[in-house]
N, C-alpha and C positions, 0 to 999 in steps of 0.2 A: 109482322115478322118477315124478315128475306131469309132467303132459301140458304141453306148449308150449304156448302161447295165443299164435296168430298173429293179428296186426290185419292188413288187407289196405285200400286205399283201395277205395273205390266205383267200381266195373265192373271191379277186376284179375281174373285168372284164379286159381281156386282154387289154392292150396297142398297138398300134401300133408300129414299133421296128423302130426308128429316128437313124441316124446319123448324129452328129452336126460338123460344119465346123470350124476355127479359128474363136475368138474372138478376133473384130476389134471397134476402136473408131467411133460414127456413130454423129455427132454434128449433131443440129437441130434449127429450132427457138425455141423449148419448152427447149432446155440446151443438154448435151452432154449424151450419154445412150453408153453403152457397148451392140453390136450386134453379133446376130450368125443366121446364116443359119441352117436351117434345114433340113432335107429328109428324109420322108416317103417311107419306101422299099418297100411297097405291092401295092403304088399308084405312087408312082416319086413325089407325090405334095413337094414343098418347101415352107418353114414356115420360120417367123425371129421370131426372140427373140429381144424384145429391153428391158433393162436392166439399175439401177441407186439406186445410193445408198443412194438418198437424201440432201437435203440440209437443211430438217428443222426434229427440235426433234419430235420423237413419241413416243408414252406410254411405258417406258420398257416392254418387254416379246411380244409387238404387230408382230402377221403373219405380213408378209410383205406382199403389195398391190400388186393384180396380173389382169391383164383384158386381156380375149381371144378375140380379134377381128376381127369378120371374114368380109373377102376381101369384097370391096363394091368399084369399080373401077366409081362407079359414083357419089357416095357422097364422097369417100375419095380421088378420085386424080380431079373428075370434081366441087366440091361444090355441088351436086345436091342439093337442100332442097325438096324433092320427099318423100325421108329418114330423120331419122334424124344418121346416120352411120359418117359421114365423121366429122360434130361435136364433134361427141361422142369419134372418136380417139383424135381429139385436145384435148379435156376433158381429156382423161386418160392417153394424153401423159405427158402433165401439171403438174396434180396430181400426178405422179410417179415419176417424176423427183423432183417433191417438198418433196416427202414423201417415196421416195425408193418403190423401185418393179420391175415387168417386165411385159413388153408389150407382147403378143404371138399375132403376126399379122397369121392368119392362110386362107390362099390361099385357093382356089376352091370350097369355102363358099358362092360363089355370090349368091344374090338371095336367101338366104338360101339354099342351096345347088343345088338350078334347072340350076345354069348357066346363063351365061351373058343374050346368045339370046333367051331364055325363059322370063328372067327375061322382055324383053322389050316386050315379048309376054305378058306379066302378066300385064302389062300398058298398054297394048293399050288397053286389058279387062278393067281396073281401070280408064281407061280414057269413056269406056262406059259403067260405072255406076256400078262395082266389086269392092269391098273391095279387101286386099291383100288376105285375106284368099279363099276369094271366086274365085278371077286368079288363084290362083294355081290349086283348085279343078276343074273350068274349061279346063284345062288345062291337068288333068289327071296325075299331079304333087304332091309330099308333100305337107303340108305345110310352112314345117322343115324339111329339108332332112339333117341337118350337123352331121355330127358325131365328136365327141371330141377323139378318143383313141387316135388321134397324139398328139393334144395337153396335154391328161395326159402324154403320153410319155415324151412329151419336159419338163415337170414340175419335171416327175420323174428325169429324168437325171441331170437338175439344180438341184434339192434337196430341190425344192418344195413340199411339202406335206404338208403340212399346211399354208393356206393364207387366205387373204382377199379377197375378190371376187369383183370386180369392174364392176356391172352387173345391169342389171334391170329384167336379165330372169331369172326366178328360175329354169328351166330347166338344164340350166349350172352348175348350184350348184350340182342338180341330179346327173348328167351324171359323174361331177369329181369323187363323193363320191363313185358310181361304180368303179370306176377306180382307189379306197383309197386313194384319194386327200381331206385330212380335210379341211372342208372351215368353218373357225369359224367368218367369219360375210360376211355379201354379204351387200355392198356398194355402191349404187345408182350410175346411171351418170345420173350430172343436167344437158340436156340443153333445151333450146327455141322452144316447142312448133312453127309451122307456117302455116301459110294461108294454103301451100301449100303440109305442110303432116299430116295435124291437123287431117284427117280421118284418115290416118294411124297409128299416133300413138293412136288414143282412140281405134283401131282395137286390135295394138297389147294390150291395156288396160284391153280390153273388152271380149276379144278372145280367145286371147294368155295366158291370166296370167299374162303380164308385170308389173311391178310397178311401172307403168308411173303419174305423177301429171300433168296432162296435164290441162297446163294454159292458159288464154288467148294468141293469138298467134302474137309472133314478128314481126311486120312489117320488111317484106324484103326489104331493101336497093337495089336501082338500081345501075351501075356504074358513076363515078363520071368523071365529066368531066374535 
């Protein structure tokens, strides 16, 4: 692999320095994305890029749709509905394969940055009677510990700087434009509201800054027999 060469305007905030690996066909059930690997040289973390060119027309001159999703090994590979995380990638896997963009799936994000086995420490707080924000602070943790420079890195490299943001955190938005990534619209992800993270999301509503419309909640489906 050779190193990425990120350009950055005059006064952004440093990038993390990636090197990206071949670009390989990755099919999916949401359609077919062009992937790459990534590596963070100051951390080892690895990051993919999932990648598509669309299949339906968008506005001429429109940034192409971009969403950072950070790792959530329980809502994204288990279903959890605890989060609403593992939705939100089908959501934006969908939507970019329909309308072009890239995915930046970015690792070591669990938890928002506290890590798997905190994270379940932060539940079993939330299961006696803590909000999300409130586990962490017990906890003696951020709230939000993730940091973005890998991922403006990976955007720099692609020849992203300018996108749509595929987000509900304004935070993200923040963090790119330090890091001189134009984000000229930031684009909700809809999904469902449930019983079972209904406090969580009006947390992060309420708390957080999210721009969550948080609706009546989806009756969860049991398995079928």
């Amino acid at each position: 692999m050779s190193e990425a060469v990120v350009a950055r305007p005059e006064g952004a905030a440093p990038d993390a320095i990636v090197t990206g690996g071949p670009v390989v066909k990755l099919p999916t059930p949401f359609g077919s994305f062009q992937a790459q690997a990534w590596v963070d040289s100051a951390t080892g973390a690895e990051h993919l890029s999932l990648s598509a060119p669309g299949v339906e027309p968008v506005p001429s001159g429109a940034a192409p749709l971009v969403r950072l999703h950070s790792e959530c090994l329980t809502g994204d590979v288990f279903g959890s509905f605890r989060c609403d995380c593992g939705e939100q990638l089908d959501y934006a896997l969908e939507l970019i394969h329909r309308q072009g963009g890239t995915l930046v799936y970015l690792r070591g994000h669990e938890g928002r940055g506290i890590g798997l086995a905190n994270k379940m420490r932060a539940y079993s707080l939330q299961e006696a009677g803590a909000d999300t924000v409130e586990a962490n602070e017990q906890l003696g943790l951020p709230v939000d510990g993730r940091d973005y420079a890998a991922a403006a890195g990976i955007l720099h490299a692609l020849g992203l700087t300018s996108l749509r943001l595929l987000s509900n955190n304004p935070l993200k938005s923040a963090d790119l434009s330090r890091h001189g990534i134009n984000v000229t619209e930031i684009v909700p992800t809809h999904v469902p509201a449930r019983a079972e993270n209904l406090r969580y999301l009006e947390t992060k509503r309420d708390r957080m800054h999210h721009t969550l419309d948080v609706t009546t909640p989806t009756p969860t489906e049991g398995p079928t027999t």
